[in-house]
N, C-alpha and C positions, 0 to 999 in steps of 0.2 A: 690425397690432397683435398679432395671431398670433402672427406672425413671432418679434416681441421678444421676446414672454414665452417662446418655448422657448428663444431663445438665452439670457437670463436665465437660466433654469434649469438648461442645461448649464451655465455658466460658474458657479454657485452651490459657494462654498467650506463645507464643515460647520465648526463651531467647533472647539475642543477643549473637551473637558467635563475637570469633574472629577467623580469617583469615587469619592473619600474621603479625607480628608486627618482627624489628629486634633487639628490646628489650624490656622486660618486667620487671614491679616489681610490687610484689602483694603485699598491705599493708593491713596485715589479720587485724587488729586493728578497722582500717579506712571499713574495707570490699570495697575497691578499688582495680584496678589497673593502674598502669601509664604503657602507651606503647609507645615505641619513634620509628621514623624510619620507612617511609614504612608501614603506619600501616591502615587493611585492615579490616573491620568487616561486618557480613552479618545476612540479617533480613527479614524473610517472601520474598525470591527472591532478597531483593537487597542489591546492596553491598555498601557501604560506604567507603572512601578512606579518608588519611589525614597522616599530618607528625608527628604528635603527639596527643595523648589522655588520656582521663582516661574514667575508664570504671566502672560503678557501678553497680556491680552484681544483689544485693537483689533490688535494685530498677529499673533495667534491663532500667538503661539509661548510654546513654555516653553523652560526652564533647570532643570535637576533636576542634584540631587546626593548622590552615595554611595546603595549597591548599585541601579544605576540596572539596569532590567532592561526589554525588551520583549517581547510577545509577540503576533506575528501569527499568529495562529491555531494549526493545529497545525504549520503549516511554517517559520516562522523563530522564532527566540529569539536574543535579543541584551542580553548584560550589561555592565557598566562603570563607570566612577566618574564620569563627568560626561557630559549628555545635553544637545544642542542642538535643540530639534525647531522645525518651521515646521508649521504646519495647512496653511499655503495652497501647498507647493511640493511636501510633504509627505518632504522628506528630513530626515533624521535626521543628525548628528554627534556622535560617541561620542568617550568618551578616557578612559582610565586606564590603570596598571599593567597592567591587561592586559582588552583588550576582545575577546568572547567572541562569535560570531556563530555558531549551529546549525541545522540542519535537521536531516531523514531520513538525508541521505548523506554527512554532512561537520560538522567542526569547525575553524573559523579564529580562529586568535588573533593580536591587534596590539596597539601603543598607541594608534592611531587610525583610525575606521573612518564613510564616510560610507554611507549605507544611502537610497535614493533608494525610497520605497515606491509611486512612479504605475508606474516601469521594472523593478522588482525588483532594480535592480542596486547592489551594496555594492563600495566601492570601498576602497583604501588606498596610501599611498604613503611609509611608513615602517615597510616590513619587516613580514611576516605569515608565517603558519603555518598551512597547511591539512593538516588529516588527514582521512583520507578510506580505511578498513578498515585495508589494510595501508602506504600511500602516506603518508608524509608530504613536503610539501611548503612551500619556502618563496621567498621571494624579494621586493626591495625596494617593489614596483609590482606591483596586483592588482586583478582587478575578478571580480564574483561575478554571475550573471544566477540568481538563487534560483526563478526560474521554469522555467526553461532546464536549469538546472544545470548550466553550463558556468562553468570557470573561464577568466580571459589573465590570465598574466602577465608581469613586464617587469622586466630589470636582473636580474642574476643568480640564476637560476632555480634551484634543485634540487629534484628529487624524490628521495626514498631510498623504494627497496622492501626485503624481505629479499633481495632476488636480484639486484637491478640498484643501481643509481642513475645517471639521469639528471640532466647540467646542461645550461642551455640557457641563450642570450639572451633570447630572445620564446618563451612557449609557451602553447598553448589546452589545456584539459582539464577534459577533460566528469565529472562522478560518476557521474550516471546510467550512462551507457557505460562509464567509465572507459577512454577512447582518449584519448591525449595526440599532439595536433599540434605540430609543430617550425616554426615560422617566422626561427631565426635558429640559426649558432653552435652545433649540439648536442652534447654526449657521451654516451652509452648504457656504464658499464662495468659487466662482471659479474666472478665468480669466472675464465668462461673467455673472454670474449667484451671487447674495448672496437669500439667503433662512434661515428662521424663523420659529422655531416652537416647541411647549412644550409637544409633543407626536408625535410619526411614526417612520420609520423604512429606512433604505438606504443600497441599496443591490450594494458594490464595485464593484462587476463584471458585472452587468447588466448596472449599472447607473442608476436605477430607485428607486424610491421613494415612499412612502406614511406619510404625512404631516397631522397632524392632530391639535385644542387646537392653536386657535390665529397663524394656520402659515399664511405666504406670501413667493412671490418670486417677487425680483426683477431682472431682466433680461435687462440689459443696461438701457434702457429706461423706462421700463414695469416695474408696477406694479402690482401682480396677489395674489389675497388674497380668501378666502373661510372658511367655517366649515371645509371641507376635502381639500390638495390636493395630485395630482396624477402627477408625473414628472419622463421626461424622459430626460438624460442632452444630449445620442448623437444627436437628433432632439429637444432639447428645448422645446419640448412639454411638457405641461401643465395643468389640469383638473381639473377644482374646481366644488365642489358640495355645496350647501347650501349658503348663503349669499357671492354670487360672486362680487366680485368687482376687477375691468379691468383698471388701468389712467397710460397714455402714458405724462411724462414728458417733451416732448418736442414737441408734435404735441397738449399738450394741453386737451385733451378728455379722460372720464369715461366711460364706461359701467358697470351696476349693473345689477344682474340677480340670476334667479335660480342654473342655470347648466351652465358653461362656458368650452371650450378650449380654447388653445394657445400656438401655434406653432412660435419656434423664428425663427426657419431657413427659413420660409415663411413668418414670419412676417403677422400670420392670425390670426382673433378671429372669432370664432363662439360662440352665449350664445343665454340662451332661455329662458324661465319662466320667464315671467315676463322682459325683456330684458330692461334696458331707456340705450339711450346714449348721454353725456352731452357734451358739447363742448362752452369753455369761449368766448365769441363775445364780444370785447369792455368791456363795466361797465354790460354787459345782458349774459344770459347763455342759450344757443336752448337746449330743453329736446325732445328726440325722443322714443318712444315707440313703441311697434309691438311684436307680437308672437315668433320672429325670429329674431338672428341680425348676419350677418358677414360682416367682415369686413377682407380685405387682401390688403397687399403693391404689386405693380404692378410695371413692368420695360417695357417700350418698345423704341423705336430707335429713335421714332417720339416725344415723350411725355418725356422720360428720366423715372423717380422715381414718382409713382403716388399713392395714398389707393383710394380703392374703398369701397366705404360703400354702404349695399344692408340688408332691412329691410322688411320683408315679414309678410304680413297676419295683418289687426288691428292698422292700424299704425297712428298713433295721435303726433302731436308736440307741444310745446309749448314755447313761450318764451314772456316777458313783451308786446313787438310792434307785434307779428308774433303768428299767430298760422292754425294748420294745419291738414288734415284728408284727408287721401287715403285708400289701399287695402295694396299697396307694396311701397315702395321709393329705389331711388338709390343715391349716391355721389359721384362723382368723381372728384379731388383734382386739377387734368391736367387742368381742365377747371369750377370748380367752380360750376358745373351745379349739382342741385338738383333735381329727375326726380318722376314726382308723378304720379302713373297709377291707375286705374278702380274707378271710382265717386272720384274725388280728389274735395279739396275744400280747401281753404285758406281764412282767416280773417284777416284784418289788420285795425286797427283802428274800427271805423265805416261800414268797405266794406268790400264783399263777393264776391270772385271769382273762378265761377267751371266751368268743363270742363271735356271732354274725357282725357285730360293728359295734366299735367300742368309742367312748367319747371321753375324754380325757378335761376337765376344766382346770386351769391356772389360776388363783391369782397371787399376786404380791410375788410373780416368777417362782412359785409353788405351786405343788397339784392341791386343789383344792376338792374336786368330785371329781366321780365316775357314774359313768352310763355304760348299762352293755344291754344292749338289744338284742332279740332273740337268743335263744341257745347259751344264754349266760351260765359262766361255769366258775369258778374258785375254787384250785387248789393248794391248800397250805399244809407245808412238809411237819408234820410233830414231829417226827423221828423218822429213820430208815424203812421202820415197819408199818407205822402208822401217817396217816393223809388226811386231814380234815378238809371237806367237802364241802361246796354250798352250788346249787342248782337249782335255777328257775327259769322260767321267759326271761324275764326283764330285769336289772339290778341297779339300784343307785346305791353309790358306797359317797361316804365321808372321809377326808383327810383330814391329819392334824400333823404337823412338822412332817410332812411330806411321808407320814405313815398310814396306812389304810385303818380306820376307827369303827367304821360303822357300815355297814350294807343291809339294804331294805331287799329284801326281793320280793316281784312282784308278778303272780302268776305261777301256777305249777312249781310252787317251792319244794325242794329236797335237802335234805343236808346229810352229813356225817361226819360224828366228833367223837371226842375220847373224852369225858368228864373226868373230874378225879375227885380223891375224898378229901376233907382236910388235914393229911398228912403228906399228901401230891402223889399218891398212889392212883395210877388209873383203876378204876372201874369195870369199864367196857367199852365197848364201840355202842353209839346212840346213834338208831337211822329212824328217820323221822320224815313223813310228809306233812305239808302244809302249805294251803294257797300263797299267804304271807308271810315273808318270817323278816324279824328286826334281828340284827347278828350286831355284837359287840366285840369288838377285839383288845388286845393288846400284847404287844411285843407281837402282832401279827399272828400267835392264837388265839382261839375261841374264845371269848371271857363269858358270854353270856348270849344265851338264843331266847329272842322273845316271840311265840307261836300265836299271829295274830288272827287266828282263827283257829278251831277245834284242831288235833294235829293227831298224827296216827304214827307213832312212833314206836319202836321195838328198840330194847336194852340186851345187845348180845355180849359174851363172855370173850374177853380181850383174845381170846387165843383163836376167837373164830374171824376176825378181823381180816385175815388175808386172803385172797384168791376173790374169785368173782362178789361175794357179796358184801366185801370190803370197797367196791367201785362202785358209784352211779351208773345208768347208763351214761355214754357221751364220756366219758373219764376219758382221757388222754394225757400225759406228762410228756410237755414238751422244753422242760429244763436244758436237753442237750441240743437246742437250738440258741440257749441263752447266749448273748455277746458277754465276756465279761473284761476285754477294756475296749478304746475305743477302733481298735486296728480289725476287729473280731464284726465290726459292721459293713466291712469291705466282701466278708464273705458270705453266700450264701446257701443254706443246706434247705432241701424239698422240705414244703411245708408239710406237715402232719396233719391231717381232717379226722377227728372222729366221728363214729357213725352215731347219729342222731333220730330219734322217732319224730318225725312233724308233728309240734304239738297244736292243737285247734286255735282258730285266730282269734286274735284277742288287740284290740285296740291298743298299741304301743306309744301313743301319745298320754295313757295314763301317768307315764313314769317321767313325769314331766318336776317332779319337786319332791324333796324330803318329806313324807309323813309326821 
């Protein structure tokens, strides 16, 4: 017996009272009442307001009309022209011109709005208006949790802020926090930023981000995509994880990688795992690889507006006419210069040329010079059996249609070539010292050696050509290092050093210009 009476008790619905009305008529027939005037009723704490109603006892609902108003406590208010209420289920249905729902943190307007008062949740699904400080927000399908203070909503979402606005399919968002969740379909555009993405989350007040499901950002120029990303709109920073991809639409150039940043207000990228960066030359595309890649926009007083590109650790290039192997690289945009440090080594066509640090010049997105500093080496293949050679300290070469034309060397010059007669019969091997020497080429062999100082050369018999005195010192052939397409700079084989005599120092800023 116990038992029943508490269950009884929890299951006990309260009535609706009335409050005040400043006229009544009770139609016992009907088991109704009509109340005109002022008319006030109250239910589990809240009161209900309106100029006219009926009130139905046995089924402990009312029907109210014109300036219908509620009010739960101090946290919700909800106005409108017609009011549907139930005591026993205790949801509310609202409708007019325009239905008005408030708290603390928010104002929502519709022309229909169901208000569930056991769940605190108001619901609608013909177009609403939440504002919320700076945030307005609308869209066709809506639910309110007024305890919670979290918004979903559903079917074409917008939020406008002064600085953004977001559309979205599906979105949660909170008042309280003011973080907005993406569950479908989003856009984020600003002044300099638009952003894509089919999951993550945007916290108003921070300005930060997480992007998840095919996003990107574009950021003026920048394109910045990923599995994840991570963004911050007052610094423009940026953080992709998982298939990063980096292309700058007007300078041209990609970057792919593992792990990326980017920073707009520095206009930097740092990425790594696996980092390539690609850049359009003409009808050819240079691919550069390495452990490590940044890249940053530079300003100074002398140079103006410059990107320096700086590639660390493994670094391998490639492209159709060019390919390329160092330790570390650098770029700089001021002056075109490509900077290759610790066993660097370059292929081009048929020829190989290594060095303590090699310097590559561009322009018109062509190689235009070469610089190799110390222990400068050039080797080019005549044939299976035969190598033309060129070795000095220092080397400045010339380009033309991105072919090597001319090399100066400068200091401790050597060379070795295969002349021939004019019937194209070779000769012999010609091994030859000289401080300077001007080397002419074409189709990337010898065409003509000019010995700019006295030269001490020997003329051997083509058949003595192979084995040791066929080589400089320093001779190494490191072609089986060559990348030959772009997937082949992904991998890396031990560099090759050959051994070298220190040769006596000698001022290297001489090889500062063409002769």
């Amino acid at each position: 017996m116990a038992f029943s009476l508490i269950a009884e008790a929890q299951s006990k619905v309260n009535q609706i009272s009335i409050k005040n009305a400043e006229t009544g008529i009770y139609q016992k027939k009907l088991g109704r009442n009509r109340l005109l005037g002022d008319v006030i009723f109250e239910h589990d704490g809240a009161l209900m307001y309106c100029d006219s109603a009926w009130l139905f006892s046995k089924e402990n609902r009312i029907r109210a009309f014109q300036n219908v108003r509620i009010n739960q406590g101090d946290s919700i208010r909800l106005w409108g022209d017609y009011l549907d209420y139930s005591g026993n289920t205790r949801i509310a249905h609202v409708a007019g011109e325009e239905v008005r729902l408030e708290d603390n943190k928010m104002k929502l307007s519709t022309t229909q709005l169901d208000f569930n008062r056991s769940t605190n949740l108001a619901y609608y699904n013909n177009f609403g208006t939440i504002t919320n400080e700076d945030n307005v927000l609308t869209s066709i399908k809506g639910y309110y949790n007024s305890k919670s203070k979290v918004f979903n909503f559903k079917d074409s979402v917008v939020l406008v802020n002064p600085d953004y606005v977001i559309e979205s399919d599906t979105l949660t968002y909170s008042s309280a926090s003011r973080i907005t969740y993406f569950l479908g379909p989003t856009t984020i555009t600003s002044d300099s930023s638009f952003i894509y993405c089919e999951n993550g989350r945007y916290n108003t007040i921070t300005n930060i981000a997480q992007f998840e499901k095919n996003a990107y950002i574009y950021n003026q120029n920048k394109y910045l995509t990923g599995d994840s990303l991570y963004y911050e709109k007052a610094t423009e920073f940026g953080e992709a994880f998982g298939a990063v991809l980096l292309h700058d639409t007007i300078e041209h150039y990609t970057i792919v990688g593992g792990y990326g940043q980017y920073t707009g207000a520095t206009d930097s990228t740092f990425v790594t795992l696996d980092p390539i960066y690609s850049v359009k030359q003409e009808s050819d595309t240079l691919h550069i690889h390495g452990d490590t890649l940044f890249s940053v926009k530079l300003h100074d007083s002398i140079h103006g507006s410059y990107r320096l590109l700086k590639i660390y650790r493994k670094v391998k290039f490639f492209k159709n006419d060019l390919q390329g192997k160092c330790d570390s690289l650098s770029y700089a945009s001021h002056d075109s210069l490509v900077k290759m440090f610790y066993s660097p080594v370059i292929w081009n066509d048929s020829s190989q040329v290594t060095g303590d640090t090699i310097y590559l010049g561009m322009r018109n997105k062509k190689i235009d010079s070469l610089k190799v500093y110390t222990n400068a080496f050039i080797l080019s293949l005549e044939d299976d059996d035969k190598k033309n050679q060129i070795k000095g300290r220092n080397m400045f070469g010339k380009f033309n249609d991105n072919k090597l034309r001319r090399v100066y060397v400068n200091g401790n010059g050597q060379t070795i070539y295969f002349p021939k007669d004019e019937e194209g019969s070779y000769i012999g091997m010609n091994k030859a010292e000289c401080s300077n020497i001007l080397i002419k080429l074409q189709k990337n062999k010898v065409e003509a050696i000019t010995f700019l100082t006295k030269p001490n050369a020997t003329l051997y018999p083509v058949n003595q050509s192979k084995g040791e005195i066929g080589k400089l010192e320093g001779y190494l052939s490191r072609f089986s290092e060559r990348p030959q397409t772009k997937a082949d700079i992904l991998t890396w084989e031990p560099v090759q050093v050959a051994e070298v005599k220190e040769d006596s120092e000698e001022d290297t800023e001489a090889l500062t210009e063409e002769p």
